[in-house]
C-alpha positions in Angstrom: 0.0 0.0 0.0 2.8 2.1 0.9 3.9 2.1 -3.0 0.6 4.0 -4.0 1.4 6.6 -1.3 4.6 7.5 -2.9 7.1 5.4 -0.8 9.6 3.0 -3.3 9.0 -0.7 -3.3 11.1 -3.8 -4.0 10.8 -7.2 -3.8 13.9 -9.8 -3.2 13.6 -13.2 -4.1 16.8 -15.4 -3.1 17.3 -19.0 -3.1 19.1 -22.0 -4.4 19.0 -22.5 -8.2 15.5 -24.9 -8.8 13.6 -23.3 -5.8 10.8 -21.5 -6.9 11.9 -18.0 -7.2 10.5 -17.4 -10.6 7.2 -18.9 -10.2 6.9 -17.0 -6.6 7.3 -14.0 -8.9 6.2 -14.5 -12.1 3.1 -17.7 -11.2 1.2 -18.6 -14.2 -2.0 -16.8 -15.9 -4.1 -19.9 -15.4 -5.7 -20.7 -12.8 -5.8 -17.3 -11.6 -4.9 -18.5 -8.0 -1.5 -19.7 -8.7 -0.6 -15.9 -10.2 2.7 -14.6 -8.8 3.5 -12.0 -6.7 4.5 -9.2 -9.9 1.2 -10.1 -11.5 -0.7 -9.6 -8.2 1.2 -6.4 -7.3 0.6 -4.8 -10.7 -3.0 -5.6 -10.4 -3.1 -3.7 -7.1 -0.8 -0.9 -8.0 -3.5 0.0 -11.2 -6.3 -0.2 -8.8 -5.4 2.1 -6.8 -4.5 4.1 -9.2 -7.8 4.1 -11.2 -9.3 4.9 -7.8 -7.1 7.8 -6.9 -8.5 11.2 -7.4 -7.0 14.2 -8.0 -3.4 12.7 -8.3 -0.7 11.8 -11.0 1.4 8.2 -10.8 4.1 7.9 -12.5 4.7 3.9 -12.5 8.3 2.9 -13.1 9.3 -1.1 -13.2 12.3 -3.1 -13.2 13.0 -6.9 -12.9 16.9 -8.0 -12.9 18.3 -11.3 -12.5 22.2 -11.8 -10.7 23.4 -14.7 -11.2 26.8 -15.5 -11.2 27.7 -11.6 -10.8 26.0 -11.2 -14.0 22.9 -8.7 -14.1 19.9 -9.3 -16.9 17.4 -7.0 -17.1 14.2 -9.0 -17.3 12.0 -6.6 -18.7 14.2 -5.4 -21.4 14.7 -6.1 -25.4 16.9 -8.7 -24.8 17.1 -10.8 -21.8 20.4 -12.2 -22.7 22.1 -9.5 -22.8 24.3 -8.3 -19.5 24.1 -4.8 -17.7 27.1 -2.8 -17.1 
């Protein structure tokens, strides 16, 4: 809740490789019960949003993956490709 009110949000998911991380995140479209917690937070985040009178959002995302050292960003062109 504290996201619509202007404060910054993250999320941290760490674990062994094989875990669960991704689908804690990320879940899967159907059933609607086993969506993750992105889908779930987006849905909340625009909610609120539609809700809200007399205020601007600006909504900013990012999803990165470090493994071995190496950061992806998961949301970009190409998920291959390693950040600086």
């Amino acid at each position: 809740q504290g996201v619509t009110e202007g404060y910054n949000g993250t999320i941290f998911a760490y674990g062994q490789t094989g875990s669960g991380k991704s689908f804690t995140m990320q879940g899967i479209v159907d059933p609607s019960a086993q969506k993750g917690i992105i889908p779930r937070a987006f849905e909340h985040i625009f909610e609120s949003v539609q809700c809200a009178e007399n205020a601007k959002f600006l909504v900013r995302a990012s999803y990165l993956e470090i493994y071995n050292e190496d950061i992806r960003d998961l949301l970009g062109a190409d998920t291959k490709q390693k950040l600086e």
